[in-house]
KEVEX-13342 format. One record per residue (C-alpha): residue in three letters; x, y, z. Coordinates in steps of 0.02 Angstrom, whole numbers, plus 32768, in hexadecimal, padded with zeros to 4 digits. Example, Ala and Ser with C-alpha at 12.3 -4.5 7.8 and 13.67 -1.06 7.14 Angstrom:
2
+------+------+------+------+
| resn |    X |    Y |    Z |
+------+------+------+------+
|  ala | 8267 | 7F1F | 8186 |
|  ser | 82AC | 7FCB | 8165 |
+------+------+------+------+
//
This chain:
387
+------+------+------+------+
| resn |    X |    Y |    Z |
+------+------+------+------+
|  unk | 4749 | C030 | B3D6 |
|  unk | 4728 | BFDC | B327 |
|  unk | 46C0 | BF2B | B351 |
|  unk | 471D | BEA7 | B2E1 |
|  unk | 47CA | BEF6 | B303 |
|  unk | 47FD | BEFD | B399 |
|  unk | 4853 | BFB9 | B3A7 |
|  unk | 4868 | BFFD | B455 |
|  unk | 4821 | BFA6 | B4F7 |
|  unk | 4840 | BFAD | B5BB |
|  unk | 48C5 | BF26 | B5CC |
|  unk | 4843 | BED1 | B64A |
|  unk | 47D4 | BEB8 | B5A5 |
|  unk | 4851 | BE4B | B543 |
|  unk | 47E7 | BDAD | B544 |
|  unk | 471C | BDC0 | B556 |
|  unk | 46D4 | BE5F | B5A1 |
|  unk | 4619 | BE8C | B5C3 |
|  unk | 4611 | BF40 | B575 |
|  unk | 4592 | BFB7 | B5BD |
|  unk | 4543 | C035 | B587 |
|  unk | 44F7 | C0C1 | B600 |
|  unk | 44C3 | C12F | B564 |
|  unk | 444B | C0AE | B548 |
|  unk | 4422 | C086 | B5FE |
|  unk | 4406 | C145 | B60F |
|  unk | 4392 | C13F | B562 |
|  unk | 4321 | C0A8 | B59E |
|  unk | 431A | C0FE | B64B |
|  unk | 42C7 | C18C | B5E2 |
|  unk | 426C | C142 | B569 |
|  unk | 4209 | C0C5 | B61E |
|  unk | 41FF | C172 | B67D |
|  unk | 4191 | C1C3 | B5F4 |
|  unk | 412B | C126 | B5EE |
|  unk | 40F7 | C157 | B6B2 |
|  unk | 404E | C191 | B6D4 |
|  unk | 4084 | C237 | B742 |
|  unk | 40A5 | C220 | B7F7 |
|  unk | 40CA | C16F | B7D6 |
|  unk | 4181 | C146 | B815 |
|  unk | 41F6 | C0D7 | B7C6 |
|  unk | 4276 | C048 | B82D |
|  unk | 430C | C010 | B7F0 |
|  unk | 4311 | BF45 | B7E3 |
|  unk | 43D2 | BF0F | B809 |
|  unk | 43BB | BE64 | B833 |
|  unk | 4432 | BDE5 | B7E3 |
|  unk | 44C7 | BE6A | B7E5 |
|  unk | 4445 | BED1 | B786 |
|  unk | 441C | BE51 | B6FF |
|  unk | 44D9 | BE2F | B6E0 |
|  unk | 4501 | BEDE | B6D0 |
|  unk | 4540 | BF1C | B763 |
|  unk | 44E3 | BF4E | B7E8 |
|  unk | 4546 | BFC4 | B84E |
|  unk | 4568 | C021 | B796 |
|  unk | 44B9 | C018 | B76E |
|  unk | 4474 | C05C | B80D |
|  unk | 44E5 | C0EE | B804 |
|  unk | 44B2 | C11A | B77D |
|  unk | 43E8 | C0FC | B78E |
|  unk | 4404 | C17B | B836 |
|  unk | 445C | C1FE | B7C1 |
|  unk | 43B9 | C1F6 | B73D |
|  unk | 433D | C20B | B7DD |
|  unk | 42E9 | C14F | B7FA |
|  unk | 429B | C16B | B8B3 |
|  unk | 42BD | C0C0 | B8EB |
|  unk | 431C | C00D | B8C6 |
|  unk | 42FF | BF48 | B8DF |
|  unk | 4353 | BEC4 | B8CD |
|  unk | 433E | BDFD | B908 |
|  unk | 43B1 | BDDE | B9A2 |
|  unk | 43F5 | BE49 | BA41 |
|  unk | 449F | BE1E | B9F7 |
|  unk | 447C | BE7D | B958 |
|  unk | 4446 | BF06 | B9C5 |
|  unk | 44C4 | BF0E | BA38 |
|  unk | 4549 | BF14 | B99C |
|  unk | 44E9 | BFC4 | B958 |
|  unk | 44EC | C00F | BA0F |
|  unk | 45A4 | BFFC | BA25 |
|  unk | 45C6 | C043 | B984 |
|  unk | 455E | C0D6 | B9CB |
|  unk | 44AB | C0DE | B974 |
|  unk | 4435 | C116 | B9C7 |
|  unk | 4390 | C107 | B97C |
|  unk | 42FD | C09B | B9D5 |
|  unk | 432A | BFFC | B9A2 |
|  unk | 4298 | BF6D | B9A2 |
|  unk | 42DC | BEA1 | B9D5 |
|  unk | 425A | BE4E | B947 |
|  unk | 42A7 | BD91 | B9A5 |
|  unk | 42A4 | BD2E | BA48 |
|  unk | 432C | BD63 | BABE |
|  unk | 434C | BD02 | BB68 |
|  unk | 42F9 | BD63 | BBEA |
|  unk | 43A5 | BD4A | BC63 |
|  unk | 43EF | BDE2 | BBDF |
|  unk | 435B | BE54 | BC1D |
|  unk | 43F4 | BEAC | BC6A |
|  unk | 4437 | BEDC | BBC1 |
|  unk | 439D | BF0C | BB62 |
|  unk | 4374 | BF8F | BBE7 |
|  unk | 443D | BFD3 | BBFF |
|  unk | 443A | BFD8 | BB35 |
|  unk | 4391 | C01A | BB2D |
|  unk | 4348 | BF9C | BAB8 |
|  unk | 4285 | BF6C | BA91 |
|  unk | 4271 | BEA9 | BAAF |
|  unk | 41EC | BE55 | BA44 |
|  unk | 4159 | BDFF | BAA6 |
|  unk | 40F0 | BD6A | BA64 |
|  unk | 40CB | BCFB | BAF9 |
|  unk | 4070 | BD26 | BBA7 |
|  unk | 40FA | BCB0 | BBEE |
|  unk | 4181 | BCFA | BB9E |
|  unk | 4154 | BD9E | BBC0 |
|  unk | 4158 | BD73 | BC85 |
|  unk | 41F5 | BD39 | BC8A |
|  unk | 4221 | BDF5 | BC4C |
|  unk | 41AB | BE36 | BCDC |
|  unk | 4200 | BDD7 | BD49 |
|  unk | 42B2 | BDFF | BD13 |
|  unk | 429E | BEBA | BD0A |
|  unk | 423C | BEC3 | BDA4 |
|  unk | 42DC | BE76 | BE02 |
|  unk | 4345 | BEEC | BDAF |
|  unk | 42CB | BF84 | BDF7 |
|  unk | 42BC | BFB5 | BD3A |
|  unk | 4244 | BFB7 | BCAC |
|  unk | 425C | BF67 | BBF7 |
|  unk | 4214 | BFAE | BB57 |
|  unk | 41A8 | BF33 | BAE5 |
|  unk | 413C | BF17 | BA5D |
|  unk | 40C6 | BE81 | BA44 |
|  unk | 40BE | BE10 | B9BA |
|  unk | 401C | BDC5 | B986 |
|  unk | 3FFB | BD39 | B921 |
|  unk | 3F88 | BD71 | B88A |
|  unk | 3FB0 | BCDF | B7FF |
|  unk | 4080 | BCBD | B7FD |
|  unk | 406D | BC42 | B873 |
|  unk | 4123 | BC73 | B8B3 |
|  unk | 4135 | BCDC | B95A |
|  unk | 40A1 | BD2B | B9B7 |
|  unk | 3FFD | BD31 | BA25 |
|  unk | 3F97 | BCC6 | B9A2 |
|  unk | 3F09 | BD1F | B965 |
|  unk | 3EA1 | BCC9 | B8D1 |
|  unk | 3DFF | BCD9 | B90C |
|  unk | 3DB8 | BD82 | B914 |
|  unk | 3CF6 | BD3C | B95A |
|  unk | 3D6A | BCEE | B9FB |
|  unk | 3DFA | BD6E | BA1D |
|  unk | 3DD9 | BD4F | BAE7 |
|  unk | 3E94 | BCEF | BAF6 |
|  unk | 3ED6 | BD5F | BA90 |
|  unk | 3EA0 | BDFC | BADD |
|  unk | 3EB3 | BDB9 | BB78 |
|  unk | 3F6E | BD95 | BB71 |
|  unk | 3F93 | BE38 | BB35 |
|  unk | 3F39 | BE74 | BBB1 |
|  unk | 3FA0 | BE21 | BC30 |
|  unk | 4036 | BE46 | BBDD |
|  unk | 401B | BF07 | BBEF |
|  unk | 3FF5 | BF03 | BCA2 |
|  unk | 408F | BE9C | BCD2 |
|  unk | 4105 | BF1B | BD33 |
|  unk | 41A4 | BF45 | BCF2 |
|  unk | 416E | BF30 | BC3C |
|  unk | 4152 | BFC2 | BBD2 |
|  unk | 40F8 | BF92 | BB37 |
|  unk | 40EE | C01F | BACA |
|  unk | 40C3 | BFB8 | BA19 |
|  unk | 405C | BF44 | B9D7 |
|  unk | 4086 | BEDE | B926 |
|  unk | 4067 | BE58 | B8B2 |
|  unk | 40B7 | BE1E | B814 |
|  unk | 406D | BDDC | B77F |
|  unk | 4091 | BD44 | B713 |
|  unk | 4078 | BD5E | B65F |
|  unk | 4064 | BE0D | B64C |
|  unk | 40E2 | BDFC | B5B6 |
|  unk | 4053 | BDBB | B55C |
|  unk | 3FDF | BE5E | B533 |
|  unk | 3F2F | BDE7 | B508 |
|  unk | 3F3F | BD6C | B584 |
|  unk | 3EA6 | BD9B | B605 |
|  unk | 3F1B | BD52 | B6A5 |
|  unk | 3F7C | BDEB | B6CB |
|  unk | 3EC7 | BE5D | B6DB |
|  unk | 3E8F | BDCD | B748 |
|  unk | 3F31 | BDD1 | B7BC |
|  unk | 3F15 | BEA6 | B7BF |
|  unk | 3E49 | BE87 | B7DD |
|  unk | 3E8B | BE1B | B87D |
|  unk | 3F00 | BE92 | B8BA |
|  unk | 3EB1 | BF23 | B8B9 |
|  unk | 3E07 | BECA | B906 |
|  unk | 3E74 | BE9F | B98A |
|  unk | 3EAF | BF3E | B9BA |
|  unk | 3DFA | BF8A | B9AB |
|  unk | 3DCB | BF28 | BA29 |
|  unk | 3E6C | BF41 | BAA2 |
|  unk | 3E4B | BFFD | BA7B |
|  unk | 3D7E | BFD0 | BABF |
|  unk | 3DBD | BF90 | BB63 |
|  unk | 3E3E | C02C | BB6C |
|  unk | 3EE6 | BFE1 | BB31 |
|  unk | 3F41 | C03E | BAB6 |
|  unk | 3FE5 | C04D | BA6F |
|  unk | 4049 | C0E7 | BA4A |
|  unk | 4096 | C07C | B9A7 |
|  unk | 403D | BFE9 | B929 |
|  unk | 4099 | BFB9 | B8A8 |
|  unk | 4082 | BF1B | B819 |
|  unk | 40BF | BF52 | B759 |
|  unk | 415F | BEF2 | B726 |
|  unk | 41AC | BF2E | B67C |
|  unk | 411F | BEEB | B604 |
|  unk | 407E | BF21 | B685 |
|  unk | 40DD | BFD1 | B67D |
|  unk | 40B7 | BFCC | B5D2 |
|  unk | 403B | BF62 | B59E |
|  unk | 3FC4 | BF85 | B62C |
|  unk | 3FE7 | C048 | B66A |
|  unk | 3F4F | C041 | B6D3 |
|  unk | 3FAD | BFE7 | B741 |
|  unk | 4028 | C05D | B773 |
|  unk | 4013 | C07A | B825 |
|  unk | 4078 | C0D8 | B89A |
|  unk | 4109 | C08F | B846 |
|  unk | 4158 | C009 | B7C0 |
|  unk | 41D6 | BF92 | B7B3 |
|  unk | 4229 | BF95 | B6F4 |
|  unk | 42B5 | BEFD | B6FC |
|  unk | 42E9 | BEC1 | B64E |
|  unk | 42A7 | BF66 | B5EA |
|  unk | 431B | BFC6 | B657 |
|  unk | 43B4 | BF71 | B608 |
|  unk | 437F | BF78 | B54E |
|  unk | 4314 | BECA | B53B |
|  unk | 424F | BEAB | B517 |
|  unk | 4201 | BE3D | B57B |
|  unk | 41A9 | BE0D | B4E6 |
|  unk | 4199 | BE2D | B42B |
|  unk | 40FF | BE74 | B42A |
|  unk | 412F | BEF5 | B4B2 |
|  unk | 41C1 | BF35 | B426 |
|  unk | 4140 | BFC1 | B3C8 |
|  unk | 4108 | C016 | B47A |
|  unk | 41A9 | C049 | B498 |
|  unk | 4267 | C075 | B464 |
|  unk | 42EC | C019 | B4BA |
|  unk | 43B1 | C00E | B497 |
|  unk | 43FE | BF72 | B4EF |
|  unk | 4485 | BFA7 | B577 |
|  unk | 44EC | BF06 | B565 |
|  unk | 455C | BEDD | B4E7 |
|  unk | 45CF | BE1D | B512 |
|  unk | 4666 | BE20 | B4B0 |
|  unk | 46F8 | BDA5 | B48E |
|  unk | 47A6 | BD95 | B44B |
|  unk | 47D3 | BD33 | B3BA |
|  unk | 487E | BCD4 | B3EA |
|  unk | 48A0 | BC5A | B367 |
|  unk | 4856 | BC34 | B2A8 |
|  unk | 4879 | BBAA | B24D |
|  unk | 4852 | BB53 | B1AB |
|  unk | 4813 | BA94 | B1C9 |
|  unk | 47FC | BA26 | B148 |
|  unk | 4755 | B9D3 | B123 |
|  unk | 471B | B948 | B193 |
|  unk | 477D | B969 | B23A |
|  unk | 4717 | B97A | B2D5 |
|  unk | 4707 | BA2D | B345 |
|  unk | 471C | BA29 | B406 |
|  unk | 46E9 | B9B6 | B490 |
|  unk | 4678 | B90C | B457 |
|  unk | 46A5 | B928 | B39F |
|  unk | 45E8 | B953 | B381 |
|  unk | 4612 | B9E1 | B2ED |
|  unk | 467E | B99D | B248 |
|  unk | 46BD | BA05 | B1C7 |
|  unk | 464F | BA0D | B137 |
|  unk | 46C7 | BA3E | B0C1 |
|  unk | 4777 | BACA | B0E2 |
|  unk | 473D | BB1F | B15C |
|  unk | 4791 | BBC7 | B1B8 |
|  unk | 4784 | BBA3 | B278 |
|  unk | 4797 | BC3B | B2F4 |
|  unk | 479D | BC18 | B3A6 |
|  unk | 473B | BCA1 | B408 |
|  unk | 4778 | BCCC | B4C0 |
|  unk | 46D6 | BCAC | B522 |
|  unk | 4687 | BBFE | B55C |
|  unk | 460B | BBCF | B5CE |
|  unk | 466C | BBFC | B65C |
|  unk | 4654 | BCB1 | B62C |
|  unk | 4578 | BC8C | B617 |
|  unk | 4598 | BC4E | B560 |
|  unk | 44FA | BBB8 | B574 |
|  unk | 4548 | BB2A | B52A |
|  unk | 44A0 | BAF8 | B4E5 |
|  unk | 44BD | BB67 | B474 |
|  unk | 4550 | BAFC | B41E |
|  unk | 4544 | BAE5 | B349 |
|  unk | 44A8 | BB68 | B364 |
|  unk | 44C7 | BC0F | B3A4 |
|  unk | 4522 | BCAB | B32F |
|  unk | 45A6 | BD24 | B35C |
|  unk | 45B8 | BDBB | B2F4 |
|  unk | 4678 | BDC4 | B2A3 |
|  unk | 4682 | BE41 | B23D |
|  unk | 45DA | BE89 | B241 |
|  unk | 45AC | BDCE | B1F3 |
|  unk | 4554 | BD5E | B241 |
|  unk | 45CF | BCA8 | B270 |
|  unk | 4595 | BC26 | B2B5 |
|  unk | 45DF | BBC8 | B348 |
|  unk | 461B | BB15 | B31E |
|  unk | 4649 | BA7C | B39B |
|  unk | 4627 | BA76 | B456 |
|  unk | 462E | BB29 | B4B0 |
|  unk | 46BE | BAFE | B532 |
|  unk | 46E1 | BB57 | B5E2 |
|  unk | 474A | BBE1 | B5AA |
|  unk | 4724 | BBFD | B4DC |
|  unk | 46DA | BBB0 | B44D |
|  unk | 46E8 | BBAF | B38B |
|  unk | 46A2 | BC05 | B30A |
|  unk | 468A | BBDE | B249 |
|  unk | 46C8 | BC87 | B218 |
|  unk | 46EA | BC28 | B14C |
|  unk | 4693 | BCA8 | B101 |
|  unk | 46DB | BD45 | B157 |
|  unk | 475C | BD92 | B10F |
|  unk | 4810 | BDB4 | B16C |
|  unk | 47EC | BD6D | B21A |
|  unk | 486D | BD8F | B27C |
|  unk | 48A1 | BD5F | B337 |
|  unk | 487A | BDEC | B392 |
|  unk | 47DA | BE1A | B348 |
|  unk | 4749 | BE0E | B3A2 |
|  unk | 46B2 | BDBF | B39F |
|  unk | 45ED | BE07 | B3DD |
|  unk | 458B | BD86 | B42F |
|  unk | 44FF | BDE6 | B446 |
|  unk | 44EF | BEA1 | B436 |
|  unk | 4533 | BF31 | B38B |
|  unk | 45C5 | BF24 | B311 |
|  unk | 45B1 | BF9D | B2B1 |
|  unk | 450D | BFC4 | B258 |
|  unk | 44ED | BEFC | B280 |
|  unk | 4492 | BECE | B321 |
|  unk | 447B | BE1F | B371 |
|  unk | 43FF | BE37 | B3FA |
|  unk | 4400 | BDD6 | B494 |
|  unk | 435D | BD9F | B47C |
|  unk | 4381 | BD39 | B3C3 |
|  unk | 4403 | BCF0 | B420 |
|  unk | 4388 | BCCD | B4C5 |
|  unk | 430D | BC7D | B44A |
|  unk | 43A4 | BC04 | B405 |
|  unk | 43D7 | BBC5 | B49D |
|  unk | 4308 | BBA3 | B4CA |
|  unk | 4318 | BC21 | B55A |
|  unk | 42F2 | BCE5 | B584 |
|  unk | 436C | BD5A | B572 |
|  unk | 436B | BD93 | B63D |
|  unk | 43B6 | BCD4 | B64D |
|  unk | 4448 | BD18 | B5CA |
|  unk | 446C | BDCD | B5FD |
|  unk | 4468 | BD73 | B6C9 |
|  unk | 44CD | BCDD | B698 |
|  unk | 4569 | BD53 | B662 |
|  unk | 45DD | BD27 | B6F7 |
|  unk | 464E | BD94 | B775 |
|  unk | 46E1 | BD60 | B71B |
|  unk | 4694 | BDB0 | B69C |
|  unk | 46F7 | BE85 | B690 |
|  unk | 4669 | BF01 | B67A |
|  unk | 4692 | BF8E | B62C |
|  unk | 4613 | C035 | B646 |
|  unk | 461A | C0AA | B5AA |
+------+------+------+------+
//
């Protein structure tokens, strides 16, 4: 398929399609693998449908390239990869009610701990059920999210003693031990170090009273390559794995191709004099004869419509720029300066036409966000198609 004329498509595709490209999945795969200090292992993140992408697709194929393990954030978005038949060790980063203890262990899953009291409640449930569950803890280190809080290496005594308790409970199995880190996106800033200094103090000392863990585990995407000395047993690459940087300054360490590419169909163009007013509240005039094409794909689709009379669409391998309020289903386009618009065309919101590339994260920085929040925000109704 040409971009900018629309040529041959699944029939399914004939309004806005996600396209996808495993090539590129299989190439940033690659180029995270090599970044691996040896023996390190590499899981999958799928969470969020796999960022938007797909995650029973994407998990197929991350099992085909060799990843040795998966997470993603709730038992539903496990339960959706073990019916389509994967296999791999797959970790529940979330909360999940402790009354669906009886599905974790018949799908085999690894629950997430970060509470004593939570972690009972498990005990409790998989004791009645004469089984045992497989965990990892969470601690605390600096996010300030989930976990065993742990900020104070010279008084870890709560700490260590809840994870203490937590490994003696029967009918838990907890075979890891994690943290995650706040701004390791940011390669100066001393925080991250700090957050790895207070992790790995803490399991010095639960290895000193004889508690160990057969996995540890704390690198996102930019500590995977910004700080390799934490690579532990294993990593956890999210956004690289689909093509984005975390950060600019993370763009030089390493080679990625983004997997995603969100399309739409142009369906009408018009000419409209000057001074008439585009879409809902009238907030965009004409500032002169202007060529209007109306693009397939609204915020209904993941479009942000904060990104109305700002964000760009490539037409053409040119860069247009959207015009008027970004409705439900489509929006418009000033495609004035593009020559032979036609309905039927099609329009890149973020991704390649040609030799002309509009990366998510230009149009992330736009809209004041990240582009995880884009590639995620690209609903169901949204036809991906794997190349």
């Amino acid at each position: 398929m040409r971009i900018g004329k629309k040529e041959v498509i699944p029939l399914e595709l004939e309004r806005t399609w996600a396209e996808i490209s495993l090539e590129n999945l299989d190439h940033n795969y690659q180029q995270t693998r090599a970044c691996l200090r040896p023996g390190c292992k590499l899981m999958g993140v799928l969470k969020a449908d796999a960022y938007g992408h797909g995650a029973i697709a994407v998990a197929r194929r991350l099992c085909a390239l060799g990843t040795e393990c998966l997470s993603v954030a709730t038992i539903d978005e496990a339960v959706e990869l073990r019916e389509a038949d994967i296999e791999l060790p797959i970790l529940i980063l979330g909360p999940t009610p402790p009354d669906r203890t009886d599905e974790l262990i018949a799908f085999d899953l690894t629950q997430t701990l970060y509470s004593d009291d939570e972690a009972q409640a498990f005990s409790t449930a998989a004791q009645a059920l004469g089984k045992t569950l497989q965990t990892h803890i969470k601690v605390d280190t600096g996010m300030c999210r989930l976990g065993l809080l742990y900020l104070d290496p010279s008084d870890p005594d709560k700490t260590i003693d809840e994870v203490l308790t937590i490994c003696r409970m029967p009918g838990l199995a907890a075979d890891g031990i994690y943290t995650h880190f706040a701004i390791a996106d940011v390669r100066e800033d001393h925080y991250t170090q700090l957050q790895f200094d207070r992790f790995m103090q803490l399991l010095d000392r639960l290895a000193s009273l004889g508690c160990r863990f057969a996995v540890h585990h704390c690198a996102n995407s930019s500590a995977t390559i910004h700080f390799p000395h934490m690579q532990l047993d294993l990593v956890r690459p999210g956004i690289m794995m689909y093509g984005a940087y975390p950060s600019e300054d993370m763009r030089p360490s390493i080679d990625l191709r983004p997997v995603m590419s969100l399309r739409a169909i142009i369906s009408q163009v018009k000419t409209l004099p000057a001074g008439v007013p585009v879409s809902y509240g009238c907030h965009y005039r004409t500032a002169g004869s202007t060529r209007v094409a109306v693009a397939e794909i609204g915020y209904g689709d993941g479009l942000l419509r904060s990104l109305s009379n700002k964000g760009h669409m490539l037409v053409h391998g040119q860069l247009v720029p959207i015009i008027g309020t970004i409705c439900m289903d489509r929006c418009m386009l000033d495609v004035t300066g593009v020559d032979d618009v036609r309905p039927g065309d099609i329009a890149t919101v973020f991704g390649t036409d040609g030799t002309v590339s509009a990366p998510v994260e230009r149009l992330a920085d736009t809209a004041g966000t990240i582009s995880y929040e884009l590639l995620c925000r690209v609903s169901r109704r949204v036809p991906r198609w794997y190349r």
